[in-house]
N, C-alpha and C positions, 0 to 999 in steps of 0.2 A: 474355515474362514480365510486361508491363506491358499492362492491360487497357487499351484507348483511352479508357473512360468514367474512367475512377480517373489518369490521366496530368495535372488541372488537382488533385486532391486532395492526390498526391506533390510538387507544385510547388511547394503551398502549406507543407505540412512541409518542404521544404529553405531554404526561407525563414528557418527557423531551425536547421536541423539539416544544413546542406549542407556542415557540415564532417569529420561523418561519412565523406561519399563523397571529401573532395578531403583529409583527412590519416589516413582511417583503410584509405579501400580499400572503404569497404561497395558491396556493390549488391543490388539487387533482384534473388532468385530465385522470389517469387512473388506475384501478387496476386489480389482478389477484393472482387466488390462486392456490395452486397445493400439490402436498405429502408434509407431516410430518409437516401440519399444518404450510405450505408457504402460505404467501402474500405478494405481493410488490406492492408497490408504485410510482406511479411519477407524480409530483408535477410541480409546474412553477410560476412563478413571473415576469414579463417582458422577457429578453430574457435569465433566469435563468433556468435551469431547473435542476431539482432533483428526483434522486432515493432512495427508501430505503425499508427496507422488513422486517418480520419476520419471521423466522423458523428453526424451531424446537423446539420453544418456545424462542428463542434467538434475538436479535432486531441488525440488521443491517444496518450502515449507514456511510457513504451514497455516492454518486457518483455522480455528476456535468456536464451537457452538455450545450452547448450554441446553443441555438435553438430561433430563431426570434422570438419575440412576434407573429409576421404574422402566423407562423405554430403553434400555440399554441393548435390546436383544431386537431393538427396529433398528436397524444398522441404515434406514433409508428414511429421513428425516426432512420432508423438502417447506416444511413450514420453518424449521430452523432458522434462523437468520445466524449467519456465518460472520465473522470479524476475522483481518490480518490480524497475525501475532503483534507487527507492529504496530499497529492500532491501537491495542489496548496497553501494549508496554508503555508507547505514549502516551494514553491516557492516564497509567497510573504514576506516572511521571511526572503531569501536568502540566507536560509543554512537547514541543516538535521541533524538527529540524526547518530553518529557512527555504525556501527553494534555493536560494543562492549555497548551503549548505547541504539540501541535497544533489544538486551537481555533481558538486565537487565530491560526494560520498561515493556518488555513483560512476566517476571517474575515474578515483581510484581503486575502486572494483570492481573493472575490468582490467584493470590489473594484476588482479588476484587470481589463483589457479583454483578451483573448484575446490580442495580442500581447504586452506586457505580458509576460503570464503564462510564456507560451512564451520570449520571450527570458529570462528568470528561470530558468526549467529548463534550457535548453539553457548557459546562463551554468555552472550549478550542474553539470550534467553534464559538461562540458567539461573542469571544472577533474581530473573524479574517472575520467574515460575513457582515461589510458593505464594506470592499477591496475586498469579493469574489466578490460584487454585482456588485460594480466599472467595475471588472474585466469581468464579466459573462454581457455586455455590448457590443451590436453584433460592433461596430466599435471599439470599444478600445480591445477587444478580440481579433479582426482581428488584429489590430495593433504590437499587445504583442504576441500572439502565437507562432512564428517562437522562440521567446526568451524562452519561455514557455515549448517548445518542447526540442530543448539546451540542457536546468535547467534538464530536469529529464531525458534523456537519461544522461548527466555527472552524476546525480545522480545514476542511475541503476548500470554504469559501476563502480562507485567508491565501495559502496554497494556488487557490486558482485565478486570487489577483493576480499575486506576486510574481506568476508566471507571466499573467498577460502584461505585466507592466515591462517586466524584463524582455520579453517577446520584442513589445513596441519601442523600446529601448534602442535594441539592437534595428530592427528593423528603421528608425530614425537616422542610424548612422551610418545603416546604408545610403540611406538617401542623400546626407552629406554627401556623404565620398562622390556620389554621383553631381554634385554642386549643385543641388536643386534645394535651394533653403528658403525659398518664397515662404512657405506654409510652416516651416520652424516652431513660431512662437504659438500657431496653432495646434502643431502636434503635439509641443510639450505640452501644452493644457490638456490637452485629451490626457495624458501622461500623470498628470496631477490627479485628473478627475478620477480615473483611476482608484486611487489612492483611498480616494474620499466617499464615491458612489457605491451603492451595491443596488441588486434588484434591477429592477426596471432601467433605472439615472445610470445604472454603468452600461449594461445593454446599449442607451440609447449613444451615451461615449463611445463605444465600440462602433456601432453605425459610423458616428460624424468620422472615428478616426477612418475606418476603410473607405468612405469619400473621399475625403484630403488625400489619402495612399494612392488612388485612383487616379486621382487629379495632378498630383505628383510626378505619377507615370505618364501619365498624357501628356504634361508640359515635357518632360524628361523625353519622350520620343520626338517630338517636334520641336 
């Protein structure tokens, strides 16, 4: 199950994650390589199962499916619906990082050298890996999913304001700088409405804002 090219790649991921296989039981049921020195992984422990890869010389991890013990020996699973690890750590958290908070998380981790990094995650996963396990548990999975599901669509949506508001933020104070503050007191409202709108009413925010932006530039070239 272990391709001989991808056996120095897996060596390199247990260097931080080898406690996976020595207190959880994981192993590998399949693997596969491909360009710029891809391999991936996936692994299983009862009805845990796990992804994880390297390439480009960069270690990627990981992804989470709940797959029956009974299927254990289908290593190819495409009805699966897969989860980020951090997804669900968050979920069992019961909260997430800001966008303003992931920035900055993500700033300082390019920072970081690839070990570093890795030991950081595998630290951070460690702590939250007997509740995955709880969880990755095909009746209590069942049970909690529908909740599971919920958590991280409110999650996406909050996330993908917070962005757009922060976006149009910044993008306002470009427009400043370029002394064009006719539409100001209109753009902050879109800014607001933001805030306030989902579905369809933020959609339709988003419109008026790229109008005003539009309009903005046009007065701004002439």
């Amino acid at each position: 199950m272990m391709l001989p090219e991808c056996q120095q790649s897996f060596d390199r991921l247990m260097r931080y994650f080898a406690w996976l296989v020595e207190e959880y039981g994981f192993s590998v049921i399949h693997s596969e390589s491909g360009p710029m020195g891809y391999c991936g992984f996936t692994l299983q422990s009862g009805d845990c199962r796990l992804s994880m890869s390297v390439e480009r010389g960069y270690a990627q991890f990981g992804q989470l499916a709940l797959v029956p013990a009974a299927k254990q020996l289908d290593a190819l699973t495409p009805e699966s619906r897969w989860y980020y690890v951090g997804e669900i750590i968050d979920y069992l958290r019961g909260s997430y990082l800001s966008w303003p908070e992931i920035e900055e998380r993500n700033r300082l981790f390019k920072g970081l050298s690839e070990e570093e990094s890795m030991a950081d995650l595998s630290a951070e996963c460690r702590i939250s890996w007997p509740r995955i396990m709880m969880l990755f548990q095909e009746d209590e999975f069942k049970r909690r999913q529908e909740e599971l599901e919920e958590f991280l669509h409110r999650k996406d949506e909050d996330l993908h304001t917070q962005s757009m508001i922060i976006s149009r933020r910044r993008e306002m104070e470009w427009l400043k700088r370029g002394q064009n503050l006719q539409y100001q007191q209109e753009l902050e409202e879109c800014i607001r409405d933001m805030g306030e709108k989902t579905g369809e009413e933020f959609d339709k925010t988003q419109v008026k804002w790229l109008e005003l932006v539009q309009k903005a530039n046009k007065d701004r070239e002439n």
